[in-house]
PDB file of the backbone (N, CA, C, O) and the ligand in Angstrom, with CONECT records:
HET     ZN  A 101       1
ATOM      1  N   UNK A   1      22.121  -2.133   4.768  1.00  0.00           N
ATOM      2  CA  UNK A   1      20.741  -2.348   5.244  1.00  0.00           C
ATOM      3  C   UNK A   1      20.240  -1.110   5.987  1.00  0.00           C
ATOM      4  O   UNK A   1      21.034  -0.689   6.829  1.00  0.00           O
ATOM      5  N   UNK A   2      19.107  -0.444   5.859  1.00  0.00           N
ATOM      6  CA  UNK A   2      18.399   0.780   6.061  1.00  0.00           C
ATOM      7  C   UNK A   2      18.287   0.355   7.696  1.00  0.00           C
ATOM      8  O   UNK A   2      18.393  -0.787   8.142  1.00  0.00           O
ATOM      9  N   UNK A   3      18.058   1.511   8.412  1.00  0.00           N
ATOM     10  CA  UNK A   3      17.539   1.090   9.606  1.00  0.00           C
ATOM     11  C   UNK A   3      17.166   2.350  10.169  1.00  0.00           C
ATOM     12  O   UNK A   3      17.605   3.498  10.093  1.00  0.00           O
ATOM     13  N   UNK A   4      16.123   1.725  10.820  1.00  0.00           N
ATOM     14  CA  UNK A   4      15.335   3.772  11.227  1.00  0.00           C
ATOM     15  C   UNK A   4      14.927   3.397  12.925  1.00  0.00           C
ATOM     16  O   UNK A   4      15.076   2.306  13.475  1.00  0.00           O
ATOM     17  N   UNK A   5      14.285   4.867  13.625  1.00  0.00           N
ATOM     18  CA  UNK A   5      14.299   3.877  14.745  1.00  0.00           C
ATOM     19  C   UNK A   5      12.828   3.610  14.897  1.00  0.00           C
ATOM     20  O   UNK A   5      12.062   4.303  14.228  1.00  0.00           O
ATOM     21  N   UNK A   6      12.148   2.326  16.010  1.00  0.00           N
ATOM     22  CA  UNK A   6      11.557   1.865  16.111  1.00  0.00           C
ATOM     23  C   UNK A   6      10.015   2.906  16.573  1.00  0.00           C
ATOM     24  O   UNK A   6      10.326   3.764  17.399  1.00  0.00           O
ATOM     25  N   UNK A   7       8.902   2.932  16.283  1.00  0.00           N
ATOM     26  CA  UNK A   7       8.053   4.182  16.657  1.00  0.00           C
ATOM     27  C   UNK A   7       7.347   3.756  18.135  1.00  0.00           C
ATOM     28  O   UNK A   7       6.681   4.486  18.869  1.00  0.00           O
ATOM     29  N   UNK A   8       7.622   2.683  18.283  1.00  0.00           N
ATOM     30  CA  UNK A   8       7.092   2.173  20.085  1.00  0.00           C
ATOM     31  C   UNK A   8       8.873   2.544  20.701  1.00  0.00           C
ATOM     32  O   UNK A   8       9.120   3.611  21.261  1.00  0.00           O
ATOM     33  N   UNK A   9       9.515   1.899  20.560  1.00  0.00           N
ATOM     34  CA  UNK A   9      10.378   2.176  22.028  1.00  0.00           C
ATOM     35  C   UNK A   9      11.429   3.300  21.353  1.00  0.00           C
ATOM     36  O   UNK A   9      11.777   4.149  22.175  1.00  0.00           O
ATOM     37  N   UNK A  10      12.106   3.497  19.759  1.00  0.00           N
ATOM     38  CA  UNK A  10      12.920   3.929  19.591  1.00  0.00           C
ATOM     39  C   UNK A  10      14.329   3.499  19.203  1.00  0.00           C
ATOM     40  O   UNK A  10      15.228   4.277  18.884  1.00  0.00           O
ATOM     41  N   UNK A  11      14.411   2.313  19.260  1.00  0.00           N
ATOM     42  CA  UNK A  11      15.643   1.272  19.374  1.00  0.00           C
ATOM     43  C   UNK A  11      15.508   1.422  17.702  1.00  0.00           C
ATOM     44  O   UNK A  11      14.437   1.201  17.137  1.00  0.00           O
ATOM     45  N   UNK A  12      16.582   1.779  17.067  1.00  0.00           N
ATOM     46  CA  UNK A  12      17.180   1.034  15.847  1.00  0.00           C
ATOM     47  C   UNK A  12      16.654  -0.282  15.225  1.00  0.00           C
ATOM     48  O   UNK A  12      17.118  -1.346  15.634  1.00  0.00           O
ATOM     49  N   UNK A  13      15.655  -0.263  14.202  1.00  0.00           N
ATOM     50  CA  UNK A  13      14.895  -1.634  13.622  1.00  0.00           C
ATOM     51  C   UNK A  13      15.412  -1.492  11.904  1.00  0.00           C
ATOM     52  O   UNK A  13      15.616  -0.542  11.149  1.00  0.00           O
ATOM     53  N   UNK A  14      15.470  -2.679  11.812  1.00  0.00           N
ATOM     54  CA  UNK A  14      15.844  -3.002  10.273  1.00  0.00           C
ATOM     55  C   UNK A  14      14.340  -3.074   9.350  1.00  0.00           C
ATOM     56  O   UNK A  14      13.361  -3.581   9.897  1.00  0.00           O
ATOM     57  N   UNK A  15      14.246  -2.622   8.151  1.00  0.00           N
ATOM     58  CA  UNK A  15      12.944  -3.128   7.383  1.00  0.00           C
ATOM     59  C   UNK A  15      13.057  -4.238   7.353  1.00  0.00           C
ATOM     60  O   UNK A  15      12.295  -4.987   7.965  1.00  0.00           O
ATOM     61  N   UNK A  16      14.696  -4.911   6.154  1.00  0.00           N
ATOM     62  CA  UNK A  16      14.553  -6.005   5.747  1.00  0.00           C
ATOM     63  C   UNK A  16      14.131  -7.040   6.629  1.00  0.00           C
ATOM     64  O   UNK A  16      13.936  -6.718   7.801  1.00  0.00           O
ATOM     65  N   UNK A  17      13.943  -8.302   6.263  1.00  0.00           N
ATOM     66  CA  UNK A  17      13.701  -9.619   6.748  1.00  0.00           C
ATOM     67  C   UNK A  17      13.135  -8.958   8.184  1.00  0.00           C
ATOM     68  O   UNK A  17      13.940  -9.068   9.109  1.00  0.00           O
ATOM     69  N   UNK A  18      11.805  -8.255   8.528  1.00  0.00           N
ATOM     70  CA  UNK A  18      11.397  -7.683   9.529  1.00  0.00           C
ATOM     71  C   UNK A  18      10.003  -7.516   9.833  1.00  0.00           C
ATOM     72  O   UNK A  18       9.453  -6.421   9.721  1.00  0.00           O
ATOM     73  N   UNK A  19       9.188  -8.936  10.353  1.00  0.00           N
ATOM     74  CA  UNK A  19       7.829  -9.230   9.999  1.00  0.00           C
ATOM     75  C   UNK A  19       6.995  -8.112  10.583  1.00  0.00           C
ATOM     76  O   UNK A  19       5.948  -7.610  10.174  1.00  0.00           O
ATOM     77  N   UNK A  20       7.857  -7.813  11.821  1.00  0.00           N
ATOM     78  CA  UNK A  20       7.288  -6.896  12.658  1.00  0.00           C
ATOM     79  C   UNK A  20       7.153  -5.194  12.213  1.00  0.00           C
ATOM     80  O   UNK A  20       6.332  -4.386  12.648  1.00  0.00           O
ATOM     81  N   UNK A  21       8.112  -4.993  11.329  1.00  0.00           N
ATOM     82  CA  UNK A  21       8.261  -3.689  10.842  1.00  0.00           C
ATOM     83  C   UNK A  21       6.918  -2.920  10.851  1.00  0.00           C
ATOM     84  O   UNK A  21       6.200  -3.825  10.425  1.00  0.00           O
ATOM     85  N   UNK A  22       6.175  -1.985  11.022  1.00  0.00           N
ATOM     86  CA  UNK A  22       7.878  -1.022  11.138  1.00  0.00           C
ATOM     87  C   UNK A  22       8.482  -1.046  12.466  1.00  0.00           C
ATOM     88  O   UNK A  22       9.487  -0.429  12.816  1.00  0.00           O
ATOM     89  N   UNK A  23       7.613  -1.983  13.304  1.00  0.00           N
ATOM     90  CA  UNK A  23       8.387  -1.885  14.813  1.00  0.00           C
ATOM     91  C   UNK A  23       9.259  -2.692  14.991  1.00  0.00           C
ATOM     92  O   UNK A  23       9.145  -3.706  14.302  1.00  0.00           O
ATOM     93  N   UNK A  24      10.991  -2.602  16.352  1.00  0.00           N
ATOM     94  CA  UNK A  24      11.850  -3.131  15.938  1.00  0.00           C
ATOM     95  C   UNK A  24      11.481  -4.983  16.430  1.00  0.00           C
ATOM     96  O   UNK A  24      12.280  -5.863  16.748  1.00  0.00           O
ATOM     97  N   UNK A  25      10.349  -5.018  16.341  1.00  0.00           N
ATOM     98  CA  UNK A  25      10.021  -6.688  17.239  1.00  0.00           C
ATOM     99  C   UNK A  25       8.249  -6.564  17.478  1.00  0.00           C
ATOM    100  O   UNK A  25       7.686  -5.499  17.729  1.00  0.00           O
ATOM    101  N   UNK A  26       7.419  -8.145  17.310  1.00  0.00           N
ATOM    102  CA  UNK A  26       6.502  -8.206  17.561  1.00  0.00           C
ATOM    103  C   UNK A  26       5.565  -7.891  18.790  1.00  0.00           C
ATOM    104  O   UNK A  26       4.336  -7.959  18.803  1.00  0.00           O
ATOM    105  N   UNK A  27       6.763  -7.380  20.256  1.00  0.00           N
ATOM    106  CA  UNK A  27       6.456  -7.126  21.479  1.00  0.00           C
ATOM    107  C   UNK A  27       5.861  -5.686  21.035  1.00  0.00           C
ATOM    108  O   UNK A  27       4.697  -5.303  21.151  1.00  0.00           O
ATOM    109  N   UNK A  28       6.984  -4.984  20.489  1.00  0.00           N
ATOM    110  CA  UNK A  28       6.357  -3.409  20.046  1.00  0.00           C
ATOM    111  C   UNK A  28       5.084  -3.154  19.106  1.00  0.00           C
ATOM    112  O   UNK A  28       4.250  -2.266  19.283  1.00  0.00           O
ATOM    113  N   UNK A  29       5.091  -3.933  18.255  1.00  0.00           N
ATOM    114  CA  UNK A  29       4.501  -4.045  17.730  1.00  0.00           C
ATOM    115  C   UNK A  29       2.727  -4.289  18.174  1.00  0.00           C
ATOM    116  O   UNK A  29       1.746  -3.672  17.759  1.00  0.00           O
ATOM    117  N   UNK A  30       2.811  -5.410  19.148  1.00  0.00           N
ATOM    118  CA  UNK A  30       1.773  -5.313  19.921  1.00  0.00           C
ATOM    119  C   UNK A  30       1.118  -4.359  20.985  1.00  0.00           C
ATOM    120  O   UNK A  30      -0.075  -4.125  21.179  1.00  0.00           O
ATOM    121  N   UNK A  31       2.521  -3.754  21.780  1.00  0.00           N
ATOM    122  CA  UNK A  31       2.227  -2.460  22.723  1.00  0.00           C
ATOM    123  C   UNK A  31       1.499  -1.556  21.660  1.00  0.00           C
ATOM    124  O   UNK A  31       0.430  -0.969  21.832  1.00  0.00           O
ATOM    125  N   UNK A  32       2.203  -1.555  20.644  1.00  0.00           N
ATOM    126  CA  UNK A  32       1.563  -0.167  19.735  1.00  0.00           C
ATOM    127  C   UNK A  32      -0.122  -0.331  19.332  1.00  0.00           C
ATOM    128  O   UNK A  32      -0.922   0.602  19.257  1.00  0.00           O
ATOM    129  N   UNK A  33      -0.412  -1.785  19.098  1.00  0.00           N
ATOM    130  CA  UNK A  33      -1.207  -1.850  18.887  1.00  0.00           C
ATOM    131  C   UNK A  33      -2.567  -2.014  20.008  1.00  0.00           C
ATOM    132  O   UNK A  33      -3.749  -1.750  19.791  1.00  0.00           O
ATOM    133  N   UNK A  34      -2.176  -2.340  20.775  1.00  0.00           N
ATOM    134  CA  UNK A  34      -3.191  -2.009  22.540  1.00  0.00           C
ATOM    135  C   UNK A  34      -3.250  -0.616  22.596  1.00  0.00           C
ATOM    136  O   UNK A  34      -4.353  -0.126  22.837  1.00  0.00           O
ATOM    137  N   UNK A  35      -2.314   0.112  22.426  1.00  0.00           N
ATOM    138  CA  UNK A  35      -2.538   1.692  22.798  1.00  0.00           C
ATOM    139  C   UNK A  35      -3.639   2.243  22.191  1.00  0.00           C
ATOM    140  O   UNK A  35      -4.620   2.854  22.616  1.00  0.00           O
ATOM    141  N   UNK A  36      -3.145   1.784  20.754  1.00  0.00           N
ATOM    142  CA  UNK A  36      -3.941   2.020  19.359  1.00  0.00           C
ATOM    143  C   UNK A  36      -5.631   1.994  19.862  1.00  0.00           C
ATOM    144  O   UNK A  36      -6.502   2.830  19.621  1.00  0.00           O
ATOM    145  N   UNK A  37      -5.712   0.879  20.543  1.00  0.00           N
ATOM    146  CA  UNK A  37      -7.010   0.408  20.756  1.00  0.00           C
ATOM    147  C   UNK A  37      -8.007   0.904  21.767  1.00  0.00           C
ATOM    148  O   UNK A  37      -9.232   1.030  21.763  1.00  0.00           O
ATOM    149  N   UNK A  38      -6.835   1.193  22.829  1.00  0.00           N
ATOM    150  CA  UNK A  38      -7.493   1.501  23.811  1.00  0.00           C
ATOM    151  C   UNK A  38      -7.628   3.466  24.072  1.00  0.00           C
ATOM    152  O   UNK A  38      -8.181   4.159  24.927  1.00  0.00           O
ATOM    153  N   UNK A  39      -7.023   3.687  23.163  1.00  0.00           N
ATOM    154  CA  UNK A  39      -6.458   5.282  23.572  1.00  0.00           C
ATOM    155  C   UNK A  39      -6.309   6.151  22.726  1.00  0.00           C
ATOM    156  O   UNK A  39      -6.298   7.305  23.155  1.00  0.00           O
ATOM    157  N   UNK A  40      -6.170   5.980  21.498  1.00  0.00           N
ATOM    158  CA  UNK A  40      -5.426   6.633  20.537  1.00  0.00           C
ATOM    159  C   UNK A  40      -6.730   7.252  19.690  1.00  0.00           C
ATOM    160  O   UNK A  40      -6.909   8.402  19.290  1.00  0.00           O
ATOM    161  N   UNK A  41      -7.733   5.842  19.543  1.00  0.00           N
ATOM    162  CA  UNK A  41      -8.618   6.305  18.679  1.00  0.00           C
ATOM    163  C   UNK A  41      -9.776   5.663  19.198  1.00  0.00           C
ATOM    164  O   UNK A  41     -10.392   4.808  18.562  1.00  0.00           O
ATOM    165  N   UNK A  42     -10.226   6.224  20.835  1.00  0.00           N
ATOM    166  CA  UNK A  42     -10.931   6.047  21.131  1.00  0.00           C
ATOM    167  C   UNK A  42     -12.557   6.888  20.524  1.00  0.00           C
ATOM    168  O   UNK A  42     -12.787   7.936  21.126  1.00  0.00           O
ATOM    169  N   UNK A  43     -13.400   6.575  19.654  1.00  0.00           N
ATOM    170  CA  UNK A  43     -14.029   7.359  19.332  1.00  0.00           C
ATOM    171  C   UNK A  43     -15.474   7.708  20.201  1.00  0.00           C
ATOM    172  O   UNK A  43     -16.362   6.871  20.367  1.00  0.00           O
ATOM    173  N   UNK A  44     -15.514   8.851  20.623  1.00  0.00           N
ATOM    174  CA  UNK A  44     -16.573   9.407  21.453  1.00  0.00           C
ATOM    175  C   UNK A  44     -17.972   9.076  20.927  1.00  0.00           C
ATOM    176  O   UNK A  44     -18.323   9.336  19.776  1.00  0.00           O
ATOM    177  N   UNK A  45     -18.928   8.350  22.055  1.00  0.00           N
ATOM    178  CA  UNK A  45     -20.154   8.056  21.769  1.00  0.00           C
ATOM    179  C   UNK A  45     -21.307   9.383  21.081  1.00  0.00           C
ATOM    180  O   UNK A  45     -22.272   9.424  20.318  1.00  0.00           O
ATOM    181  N   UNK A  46     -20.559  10.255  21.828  1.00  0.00           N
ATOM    182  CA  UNK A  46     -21.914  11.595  21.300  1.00  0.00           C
ATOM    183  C   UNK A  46     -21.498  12.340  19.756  1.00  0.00           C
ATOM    184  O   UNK A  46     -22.197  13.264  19.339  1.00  0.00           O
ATOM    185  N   UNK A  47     -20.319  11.850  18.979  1.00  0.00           N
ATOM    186  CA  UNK A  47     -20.463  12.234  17.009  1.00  0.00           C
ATOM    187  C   UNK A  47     -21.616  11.289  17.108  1.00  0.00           C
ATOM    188  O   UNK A  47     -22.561  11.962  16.695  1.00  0.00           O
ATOM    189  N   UNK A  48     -22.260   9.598  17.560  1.00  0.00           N
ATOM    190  CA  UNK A  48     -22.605   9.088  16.636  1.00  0.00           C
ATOM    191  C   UNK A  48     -24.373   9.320  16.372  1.00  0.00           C
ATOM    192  O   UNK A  48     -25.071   8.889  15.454  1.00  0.00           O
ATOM    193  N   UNK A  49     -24.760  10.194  17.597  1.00  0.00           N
ATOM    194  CA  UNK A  49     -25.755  10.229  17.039  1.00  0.00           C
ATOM    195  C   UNK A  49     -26.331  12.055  16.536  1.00  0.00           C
ATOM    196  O   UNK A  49     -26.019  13.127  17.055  1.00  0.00           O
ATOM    197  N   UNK A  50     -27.016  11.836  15.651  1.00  0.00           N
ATOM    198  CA  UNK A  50     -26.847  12.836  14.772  1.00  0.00           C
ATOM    199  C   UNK A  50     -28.894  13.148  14.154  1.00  0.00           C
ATOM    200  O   UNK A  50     -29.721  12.617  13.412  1.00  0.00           O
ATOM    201  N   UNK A  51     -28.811  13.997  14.825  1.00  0.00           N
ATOM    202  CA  UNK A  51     -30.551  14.350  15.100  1.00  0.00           C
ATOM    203  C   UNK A  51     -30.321  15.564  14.556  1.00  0.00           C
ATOM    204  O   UNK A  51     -31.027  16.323  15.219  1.00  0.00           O
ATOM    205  N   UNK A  52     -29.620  16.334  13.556  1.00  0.00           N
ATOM    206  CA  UNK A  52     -29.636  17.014  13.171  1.00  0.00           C
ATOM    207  C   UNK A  52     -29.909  17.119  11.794  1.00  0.00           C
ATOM    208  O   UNK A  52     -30.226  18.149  11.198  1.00  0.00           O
ATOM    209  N   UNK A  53     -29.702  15.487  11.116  1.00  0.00           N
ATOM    210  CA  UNK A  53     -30.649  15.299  10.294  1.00  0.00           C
ATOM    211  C   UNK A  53     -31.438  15.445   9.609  1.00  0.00           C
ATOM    212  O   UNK A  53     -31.580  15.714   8.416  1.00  0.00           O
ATOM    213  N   UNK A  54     -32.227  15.178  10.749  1.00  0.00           N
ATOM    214  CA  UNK A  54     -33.627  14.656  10.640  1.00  0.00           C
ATOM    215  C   UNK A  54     -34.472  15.965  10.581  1.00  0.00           C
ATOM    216  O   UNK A  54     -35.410  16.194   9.818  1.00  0.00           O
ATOM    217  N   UNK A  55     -33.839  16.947  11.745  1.00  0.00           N
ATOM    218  CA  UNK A  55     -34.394  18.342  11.491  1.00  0.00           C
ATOM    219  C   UNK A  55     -34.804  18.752  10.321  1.00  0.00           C
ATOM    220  O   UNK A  55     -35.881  18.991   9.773  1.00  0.00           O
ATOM    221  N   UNK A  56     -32.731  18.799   9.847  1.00  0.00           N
ATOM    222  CA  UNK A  56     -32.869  19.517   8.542  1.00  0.00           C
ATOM    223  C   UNK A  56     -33.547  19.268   7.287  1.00  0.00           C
ATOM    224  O   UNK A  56     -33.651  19.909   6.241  1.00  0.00           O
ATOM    225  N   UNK A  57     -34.017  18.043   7.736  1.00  0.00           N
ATOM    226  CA  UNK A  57     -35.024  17.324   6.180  1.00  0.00           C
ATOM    227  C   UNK A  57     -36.433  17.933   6.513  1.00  0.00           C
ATOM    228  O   UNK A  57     -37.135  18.318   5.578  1.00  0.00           O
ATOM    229  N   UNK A  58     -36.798  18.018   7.584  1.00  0.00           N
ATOM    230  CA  UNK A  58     -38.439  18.548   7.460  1.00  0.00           C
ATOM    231  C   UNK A  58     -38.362  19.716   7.307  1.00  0.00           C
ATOM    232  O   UNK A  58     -39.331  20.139   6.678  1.00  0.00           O
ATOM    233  N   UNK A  59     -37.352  20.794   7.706  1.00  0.00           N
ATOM    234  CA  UNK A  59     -37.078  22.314   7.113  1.00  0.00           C
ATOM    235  C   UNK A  59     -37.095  22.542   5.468  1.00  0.00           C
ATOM    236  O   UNK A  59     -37.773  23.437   4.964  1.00  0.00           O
ATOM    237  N   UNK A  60     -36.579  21.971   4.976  1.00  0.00           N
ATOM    238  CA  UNK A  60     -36.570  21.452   3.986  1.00  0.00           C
ATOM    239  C   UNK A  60     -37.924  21.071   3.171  1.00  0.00           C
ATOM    240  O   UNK A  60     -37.849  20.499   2.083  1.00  0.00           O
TER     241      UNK A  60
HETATM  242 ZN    ZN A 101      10.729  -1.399  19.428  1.00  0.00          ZN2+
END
C-alpha cells in the first residue's frame, strides 16, 4: 500500500480506503481547507475593477 506524507501536518497517509486523501484524516483535511479560504487565495478587491476598459473602447 502506497503512502506519501500528509500536505497539512506531514504524517504518513495511505491513498487507499482514504476518504480524506490526500490528507492523512478529515481534521487535516479541513485545516487545509480554512487556510485555503481564509489566506491562501484571498483575492484582492482592486483586480476587480477594471476602468481601463472602458477607456480603451472610446480610443478606439
Ligand atoms: Zn495530516
Amino acid at each position: 500500500m502506497p503512502s506519501f506524507p500528509c500536505p497539512q501536518c506531514g504524517k504518513p497517509s495511505h491513498w487507499t480506503d482514504n476518504p480524506s486523501r490526500p490528507f492523512c484524516s478529515e481534521r487535516c483535511k479541513l485545516i487545509d481547507l480554512g487556510a485555503w479560504a481564509n489566506e491562501e487565495y484571498r483575492v484582492p478587491e482592486r483586480q476587480t475593477t477594471t476602468r481601463y476598459d472602458t477607456n480603451h473602447d472610446d480610443e478606439v
